[in-house]
C-alpha positions in Angstrom: 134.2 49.9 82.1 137.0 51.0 83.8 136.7 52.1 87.5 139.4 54.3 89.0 140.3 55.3 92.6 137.7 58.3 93.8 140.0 61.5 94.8 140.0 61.9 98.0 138.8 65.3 98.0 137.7 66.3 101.7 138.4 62.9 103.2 140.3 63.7 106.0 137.9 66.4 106.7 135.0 64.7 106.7 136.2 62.4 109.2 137.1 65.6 111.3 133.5 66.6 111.1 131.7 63.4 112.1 134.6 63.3 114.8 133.7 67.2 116.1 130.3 65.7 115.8 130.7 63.5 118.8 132.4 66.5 121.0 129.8 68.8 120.1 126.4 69.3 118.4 127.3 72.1 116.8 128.1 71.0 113.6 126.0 69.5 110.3 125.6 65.9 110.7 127.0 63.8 107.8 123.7 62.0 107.7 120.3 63.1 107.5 117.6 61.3 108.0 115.0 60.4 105.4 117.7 61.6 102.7 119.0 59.0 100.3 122.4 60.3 100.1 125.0 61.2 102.6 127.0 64.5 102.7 130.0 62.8 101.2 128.4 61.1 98.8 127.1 57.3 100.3 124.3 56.0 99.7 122.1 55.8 103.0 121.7 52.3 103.7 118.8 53.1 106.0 116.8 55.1 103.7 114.1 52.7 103.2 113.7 52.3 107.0 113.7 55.7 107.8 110.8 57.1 105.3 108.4 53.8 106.6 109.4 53.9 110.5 109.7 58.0 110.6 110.7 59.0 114.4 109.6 55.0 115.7 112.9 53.7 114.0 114.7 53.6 117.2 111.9 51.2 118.7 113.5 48.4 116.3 116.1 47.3 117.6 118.1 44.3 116.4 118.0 42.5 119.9 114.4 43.8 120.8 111.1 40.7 121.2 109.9 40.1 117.8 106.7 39.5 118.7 106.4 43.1 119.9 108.2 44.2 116.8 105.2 42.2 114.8 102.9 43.6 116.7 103.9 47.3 116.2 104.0 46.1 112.5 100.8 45.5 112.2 100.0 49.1 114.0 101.5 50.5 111.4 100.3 48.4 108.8 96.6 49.3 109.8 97.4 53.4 109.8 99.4 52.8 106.0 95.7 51.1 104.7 93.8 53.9 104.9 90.4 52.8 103.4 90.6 49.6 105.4 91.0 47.1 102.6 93.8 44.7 104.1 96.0 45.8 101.6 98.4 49.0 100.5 98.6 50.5 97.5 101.0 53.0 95.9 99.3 56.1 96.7 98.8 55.2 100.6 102.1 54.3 100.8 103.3 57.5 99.2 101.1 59.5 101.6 102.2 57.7 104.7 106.6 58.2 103.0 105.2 62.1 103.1 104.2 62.2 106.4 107.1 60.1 107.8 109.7 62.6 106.2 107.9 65.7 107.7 108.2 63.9 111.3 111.8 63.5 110.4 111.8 67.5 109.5 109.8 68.3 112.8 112.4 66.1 114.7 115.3 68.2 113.1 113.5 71.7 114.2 113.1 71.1 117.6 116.6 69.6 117.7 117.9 72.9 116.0 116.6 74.8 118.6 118.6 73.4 121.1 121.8 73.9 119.0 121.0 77.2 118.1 120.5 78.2 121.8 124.3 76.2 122.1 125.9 79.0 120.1 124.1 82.1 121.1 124.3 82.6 124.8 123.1 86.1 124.7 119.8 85.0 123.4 119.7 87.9 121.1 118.5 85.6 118.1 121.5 85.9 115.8 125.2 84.3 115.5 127.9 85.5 113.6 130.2 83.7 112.0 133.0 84.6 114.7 130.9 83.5 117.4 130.2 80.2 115.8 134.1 79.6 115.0 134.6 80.3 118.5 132.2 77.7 120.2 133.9 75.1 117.1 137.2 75.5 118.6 136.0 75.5 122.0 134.6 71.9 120.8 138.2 70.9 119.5 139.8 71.5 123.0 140.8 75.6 122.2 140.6 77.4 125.1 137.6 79.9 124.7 138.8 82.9 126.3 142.1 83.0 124.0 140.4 82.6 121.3 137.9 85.3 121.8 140.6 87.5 123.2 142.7 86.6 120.0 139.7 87.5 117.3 139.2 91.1 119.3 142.4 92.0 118.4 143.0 90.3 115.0 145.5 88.2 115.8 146.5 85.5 114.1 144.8 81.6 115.4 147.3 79.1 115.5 145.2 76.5 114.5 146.2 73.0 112.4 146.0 72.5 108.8 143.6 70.2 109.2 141.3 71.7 111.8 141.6 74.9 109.0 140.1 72.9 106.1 137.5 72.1 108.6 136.8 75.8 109.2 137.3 76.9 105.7 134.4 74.4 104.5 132.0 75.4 107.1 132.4 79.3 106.2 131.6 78.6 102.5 128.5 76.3 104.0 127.9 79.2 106.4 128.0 82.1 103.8 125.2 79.8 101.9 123.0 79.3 104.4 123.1 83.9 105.2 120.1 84.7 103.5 120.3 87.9 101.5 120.7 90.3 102.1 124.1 89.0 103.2 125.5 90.0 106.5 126.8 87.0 108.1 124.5 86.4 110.7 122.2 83.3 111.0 119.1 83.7 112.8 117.5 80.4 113.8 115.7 78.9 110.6 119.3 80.4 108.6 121.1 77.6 111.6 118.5 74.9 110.6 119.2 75.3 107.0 123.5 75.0 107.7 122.8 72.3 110.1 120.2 70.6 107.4 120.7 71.3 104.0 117.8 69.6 103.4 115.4 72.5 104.3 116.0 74.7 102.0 116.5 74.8 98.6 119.2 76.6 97.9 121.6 74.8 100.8 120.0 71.6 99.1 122.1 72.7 95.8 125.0 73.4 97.5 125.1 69.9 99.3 124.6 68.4 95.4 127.1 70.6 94.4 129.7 69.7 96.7 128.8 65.8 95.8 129.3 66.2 92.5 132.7 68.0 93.4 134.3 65.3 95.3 132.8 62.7 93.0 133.6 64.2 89.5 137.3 63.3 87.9 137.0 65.3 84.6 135.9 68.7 86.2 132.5 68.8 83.8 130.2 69.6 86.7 128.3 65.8 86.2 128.3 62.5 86.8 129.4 59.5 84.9 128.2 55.8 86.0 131.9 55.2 86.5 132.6 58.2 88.7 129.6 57.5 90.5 130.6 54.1 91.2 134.2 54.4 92.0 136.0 53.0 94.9 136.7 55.3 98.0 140.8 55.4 98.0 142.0 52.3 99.9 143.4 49.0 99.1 141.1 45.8 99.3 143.1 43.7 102.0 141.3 40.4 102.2 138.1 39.1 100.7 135.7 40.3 102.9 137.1 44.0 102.1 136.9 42.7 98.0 133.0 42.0 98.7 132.1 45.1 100.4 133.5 46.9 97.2 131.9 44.6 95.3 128.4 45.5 96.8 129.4 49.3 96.8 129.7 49.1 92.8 126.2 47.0 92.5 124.3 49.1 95.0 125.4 52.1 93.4 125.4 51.4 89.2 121.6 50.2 90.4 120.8 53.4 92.0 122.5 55.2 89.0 120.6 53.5 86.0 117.8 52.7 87.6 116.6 56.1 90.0 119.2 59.1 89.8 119.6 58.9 85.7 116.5 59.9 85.1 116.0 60.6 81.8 118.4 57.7 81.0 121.3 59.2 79.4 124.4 57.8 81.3 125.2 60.7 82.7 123.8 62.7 86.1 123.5 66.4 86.0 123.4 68.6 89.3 119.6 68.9 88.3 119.0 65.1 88.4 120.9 64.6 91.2 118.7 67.9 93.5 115.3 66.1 92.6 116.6 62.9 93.5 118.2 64.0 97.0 114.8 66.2 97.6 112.8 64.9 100.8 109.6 66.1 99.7 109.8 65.1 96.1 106.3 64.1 95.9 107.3 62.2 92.9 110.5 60.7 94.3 107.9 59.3 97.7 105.8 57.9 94.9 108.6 56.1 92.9 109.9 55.0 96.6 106.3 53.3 97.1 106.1 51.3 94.0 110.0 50.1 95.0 109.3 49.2 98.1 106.0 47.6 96.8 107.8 45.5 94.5 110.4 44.5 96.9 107.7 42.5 98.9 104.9 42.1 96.5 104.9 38.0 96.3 101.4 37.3 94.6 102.5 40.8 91.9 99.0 42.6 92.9 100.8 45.5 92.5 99.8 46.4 96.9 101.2 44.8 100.0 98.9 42.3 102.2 100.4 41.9 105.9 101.9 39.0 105.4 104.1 40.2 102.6 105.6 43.2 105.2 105.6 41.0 108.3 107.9 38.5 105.5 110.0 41.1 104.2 110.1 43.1 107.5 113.9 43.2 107.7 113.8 45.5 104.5 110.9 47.6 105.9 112.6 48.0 109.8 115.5 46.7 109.7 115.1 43.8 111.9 113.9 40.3 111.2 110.7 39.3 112.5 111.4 35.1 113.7 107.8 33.2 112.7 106.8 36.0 111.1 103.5 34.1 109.8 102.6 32.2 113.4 99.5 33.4 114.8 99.0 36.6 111.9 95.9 36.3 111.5 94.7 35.6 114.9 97.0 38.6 116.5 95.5 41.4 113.8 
């Protein structure tokens, strides 16, 4: 199979957004939780945590006790076993991926809410496009006044090439996000939806769409395993850079064959690739379940006992649990 170079379609601006980012909440975060893709295209490595620890992932951390980090396990462990049989099956574990991925909605909501309020300071519960572009620039270290004195009177922004490409791709995302009918004005759930793709369908297509843009070499509108799995531009330096390619091609041809492809074909259409990135897939949250299932499942029962998580808790949080199995049984 031959793997070439990925364009690097939007790199640099990418960057410029998770850099503006920092400076400024104003602008759509490149990852979003409980969503098994980033906006350019990555897979998110902390997928699995995310849709098991909903809003709690923050509580484990690396350095934190793991004795408390057990304990709060087994919490969770008890609310996941709904009918109280010291096990989880597919179906409770699907239930409690639902539930985790509408905290991470609810979380995104109330954050929008304080954006939204960010970029319209005359409360009147809409923001145009110019007002946005101004409180963007403002963000980048333009003076605000100027600018708004510069719009008024239609003159012409001196602004950098690359701080343009920025603005450019943010009108198209903004011009997706105004409802019809059009009129360039986002009220507040219009804001979620440009900040968060994710809530709404049609903003959900145009995040695949621009995927499948930068990703796609032959202009066919899909996805072949090798463009899926080809290597960000940059040269492998050393070894260490060699085997982080390496494990971006396995990670990804696994994802490809085994979950986005889904009817198997070798290639992924825009349609394959929405229901894969889709939140609230109830079918995706169940195909999550039986993976994570058979991640830990030891004694193949097809459900996960305590022990199994509290083992393989590193793939479930993020963090290793140190004697994972001392005391288990006297602690629950």
């Amino acid at each position: 199979m031959d793997v070439y170079a990925r364009p690097a379609n939007n790199s640099a601006l990418k960057e410029k957004v998770v850099e503006a980012k920092d400076e400024n909440e104003i602008l759509p975060p490149d990852h979003l939780n409980g969503v098994k893709m980033e906006m350019d295209g990555h897979l998110n490595k902390e997928f699995h945590q995310e849709v098991f620890l909903g809003k709690e992932i923050e509580e484990f951390e690396e350095d934190s006790e793991p004795r408390k980090n057990r304990k709060k396990l087994m919490v969770i462990f008890s609310k996941v076993d709904i009918n109280n049989d010291k096990k989880i099956s597919a179906k409770e574990m699907q239930r409690w991926i639902m539930e985790k991925t509408d905290e991470h909605f609810q979380e995104a909501v109330e954050e929008n809410k304080m954006h939204f309020k960010a970029v319209d300071p005359d409360g009147d519960g809409h923001v145009s496009w110019d007002e946005y572009k101004v409180k963007f620039l403002a963000s980048k270290g333009f003076n605000e006044k100027e600018i708004v004195e510069k719009i008024r009177n239609n003159e012409e922004l001196k602004i950098d090439e690359e701080t343009q490409e920025v603005l450019d791709n943010l009108k198209d995302r903004w011009y997706q996000a105004d409802n019809p009918p059009p009129d360039l004005l986002l009220n507040e759930e219009e804001f979620l939806s440009f900040l968060h793709p994710e809530h709404s369908r049609g903003m959900l297509k145009f995040m695949v769409k621009e995927i499948i843009r930068d990703l796609d070499q032959d202009g066919d509108k899909k996805l072949t395993l090798s463009e899926f799995i080809s290597l960000p531009v940059g040269t492998v330096e050393n070894q260490q850079a060699q085997d982080i390619d390496d494990d971006w091609v396995k990670d990804r041809k696994k994802e490809f064959e085994e979950v986005i492809d889904a009817n198997h074909d070798g290639i992924v259409t825009m349609e394959e690739l929405e229901e894969y990135m889709d939140p609230m897939n109830e079918y995706n949250a169940l195909n999550e379940a039986k993976q994570m299932i058979a991640v830990a499942d030891e004694n193949q029962n097809h459900h996960l006992e305590l022990e199994e998580i509290l083992k393989y808790s590193e793939y479930f949080t993020g963090s290793k649990l140190m004697d994972y199995a001392r005391n288990v049984h006297e602690e629950f």
